[in-house]
N, C-alpha and C positions, 0 to 999 in steps of 0.2 A: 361298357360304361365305366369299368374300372380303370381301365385306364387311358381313359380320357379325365378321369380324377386324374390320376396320377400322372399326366403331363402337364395338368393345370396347376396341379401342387408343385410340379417341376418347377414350371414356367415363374411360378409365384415365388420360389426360394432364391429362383437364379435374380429375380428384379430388388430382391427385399437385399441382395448382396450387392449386387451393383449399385444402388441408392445406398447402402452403406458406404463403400468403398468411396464413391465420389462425395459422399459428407466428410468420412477417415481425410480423403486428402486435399478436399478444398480447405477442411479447419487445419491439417500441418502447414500450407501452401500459407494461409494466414500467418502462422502461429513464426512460421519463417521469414515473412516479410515483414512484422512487428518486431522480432529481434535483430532485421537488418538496418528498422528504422531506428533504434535504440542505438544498437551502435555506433550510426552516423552520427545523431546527436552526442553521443559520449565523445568521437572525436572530434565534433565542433568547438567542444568545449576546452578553451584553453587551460595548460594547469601553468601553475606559477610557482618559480621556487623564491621565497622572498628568506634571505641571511639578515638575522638580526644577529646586529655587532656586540650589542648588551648580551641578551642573553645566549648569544652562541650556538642557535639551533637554527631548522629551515622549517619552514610552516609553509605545506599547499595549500592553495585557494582555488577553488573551482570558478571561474567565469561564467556566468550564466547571461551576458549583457548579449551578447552573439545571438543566442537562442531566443531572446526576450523580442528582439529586432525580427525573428520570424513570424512568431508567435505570443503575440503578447498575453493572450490567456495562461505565460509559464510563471509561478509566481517563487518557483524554487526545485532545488534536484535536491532529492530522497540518497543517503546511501550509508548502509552499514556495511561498515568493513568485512571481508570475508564471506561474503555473502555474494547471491544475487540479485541482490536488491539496492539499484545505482541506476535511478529513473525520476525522467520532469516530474515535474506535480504540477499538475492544471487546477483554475478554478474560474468557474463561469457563473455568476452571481443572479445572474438574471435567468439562465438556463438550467436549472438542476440536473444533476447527473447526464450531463452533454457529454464528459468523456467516458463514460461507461465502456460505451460502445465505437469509441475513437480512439483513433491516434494521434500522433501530434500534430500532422498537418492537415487533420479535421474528415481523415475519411473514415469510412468504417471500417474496424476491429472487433473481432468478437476479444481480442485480450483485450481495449479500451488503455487508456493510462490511469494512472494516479491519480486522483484529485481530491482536492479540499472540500470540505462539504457549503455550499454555498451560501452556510448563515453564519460562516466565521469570518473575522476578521480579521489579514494577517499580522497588520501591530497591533491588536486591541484585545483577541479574543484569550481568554485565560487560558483556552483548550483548543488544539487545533486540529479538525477530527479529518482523518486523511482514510480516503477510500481505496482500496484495491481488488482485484480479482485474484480468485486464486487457480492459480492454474499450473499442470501436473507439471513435474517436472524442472519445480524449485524455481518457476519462472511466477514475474509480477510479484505478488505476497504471498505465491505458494510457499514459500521458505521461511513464512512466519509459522508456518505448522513444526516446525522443529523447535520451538520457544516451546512448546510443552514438556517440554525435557531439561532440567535444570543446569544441567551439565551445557546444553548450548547457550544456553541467556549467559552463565557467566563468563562464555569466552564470547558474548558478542551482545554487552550490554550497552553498546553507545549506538547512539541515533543520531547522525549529524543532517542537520537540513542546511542547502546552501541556499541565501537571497541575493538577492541582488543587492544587498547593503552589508552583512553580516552571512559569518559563520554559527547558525548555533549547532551548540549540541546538548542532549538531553540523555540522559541517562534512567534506563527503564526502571519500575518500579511494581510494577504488576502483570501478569499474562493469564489470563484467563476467557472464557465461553460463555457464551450465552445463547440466547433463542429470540431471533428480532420480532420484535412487536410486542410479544408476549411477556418476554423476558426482562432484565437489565437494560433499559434507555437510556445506554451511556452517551449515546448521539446526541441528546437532549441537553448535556452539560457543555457547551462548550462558552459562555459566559455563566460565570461561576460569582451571583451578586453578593455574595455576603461567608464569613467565615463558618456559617452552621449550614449551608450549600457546597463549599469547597469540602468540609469535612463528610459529608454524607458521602461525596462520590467516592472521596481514596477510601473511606471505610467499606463500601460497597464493592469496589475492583479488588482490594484486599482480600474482602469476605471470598470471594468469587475464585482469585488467585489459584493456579496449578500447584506453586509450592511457592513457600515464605519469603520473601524478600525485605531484605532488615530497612535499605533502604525506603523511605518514603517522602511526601512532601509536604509543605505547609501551605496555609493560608498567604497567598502572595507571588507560589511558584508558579511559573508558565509552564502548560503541558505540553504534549503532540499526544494523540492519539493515533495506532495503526488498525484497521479494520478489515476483514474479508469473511468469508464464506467458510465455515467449516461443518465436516461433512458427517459428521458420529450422529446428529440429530438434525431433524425437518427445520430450516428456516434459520440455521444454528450460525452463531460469528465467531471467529476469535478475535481479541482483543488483545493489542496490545500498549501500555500504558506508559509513559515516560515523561520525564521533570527536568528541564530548562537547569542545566550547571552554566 
């Protein structure tokens, strides 16, 4: 009898490793064909070197019209310098959290893309609250987990979004955690109706903040918001905050 346990206990370790292993390398098998689609799209996208005579320098521009022609759900590319974070940003208004679990050309991903949260508006809304996954290995917004450390926000405090009309960029203002649902509903700000609304939230992100940040914004700045998963506590985000230059 004993060891008829103990071939079933065998039997039972050798299956719970095998259905490991085949989960280990269907999600790299993923995790590699979402970085080979990224890629393609990064070389889609034309750069431009444009020489201005006045002021004597070369400004790149990302083209995102190419991309927009495949996909019109792309409503801009995300990318902070030095980083690896250089990905579309989707938004499906009608669909809530459609790219979660997608990629850019609508199939399933468990890394999903970037997307806007589907009750902002991209000329209109004061805040523009942008969703990510976080996942190991500095990939998606896993590299927003290094913004807790003071020392990396100030070498990489600019946020540039590219549209299809403009360049902007934003520059951060706050980095901090919270616990969805429970927590901080900074999701909830993204039209900001009046000056004693606007001031509640930067006082809030503020209060919240890792470490001090002198800069801040007023009543009348355009935000981005950056958002994922962080993993010290149940249900936990990080946040991070930044102000339209």
């Amino acid at each position: 009898m004993k060891k008829i346990i103990y071939v079933l206990f065998l039997l039972l370790l050798i299956s719970i490793m095998l259905i490991s292993s085949i989960f280990i390398y269907n999600e790299v098998k993923e995790d590699n064909k979402q970085e080979k689609i990224f890629e393609e799209l990064s070389n889609i996208i034309e750069t431009k070197e444009e020489t201005s005579t006045k002021q004597e320098n070369v400004e790149n521009e990302i083209n995102i019209e190419e991309l927009y022609n495949i996909n019109n759900d792309l409503v801009g590319w995300l990318k902070i310098d030095n980083t690896s974070i250089d990905y579309p940003v989707m938004q499906t208004k009608n669909r809530p959290n459609y790219y979660l679990r997608r990629n850019f050309y609508k199939e399933y991903s468990i890394m999903g893309t970037p997307y806007i949260a589907e009750q902002c508006d991209l000329n209109k809304s004061d805040n523009l609250i942008v969703y990510g996954h976080h996942i190991n290995g500095n990939k998606m917004f896993g590299e927003l987990e290094k913004y807790k450390k003071e020392e990396f926000y100030k070498n990489h405090s600019i946020i540039k979004f590219y549209t299809k009309d403009e360049i902007q960029e934003y520059k951060i203002i706050s980095v901090f955690k919270t616990v969805a649902h429970t927590g901080f509903k900074y999701y909830k700000y993204y039209n900001l109706k009046n000056e004693s609304e606007f001031n509640t939230f930067i006082e809030k992100c503020k209060k919240l903040a890792f470490y001090n940040i002198e800069d801040t914004a007023s009543y009348g700045d355009k935000l981005i918001t950056l958002s994922t998963c962080e993993y010290s506590q149940d249900n936990g985000r990080l946040v991070v905050v930044a102000k339209k230059i």
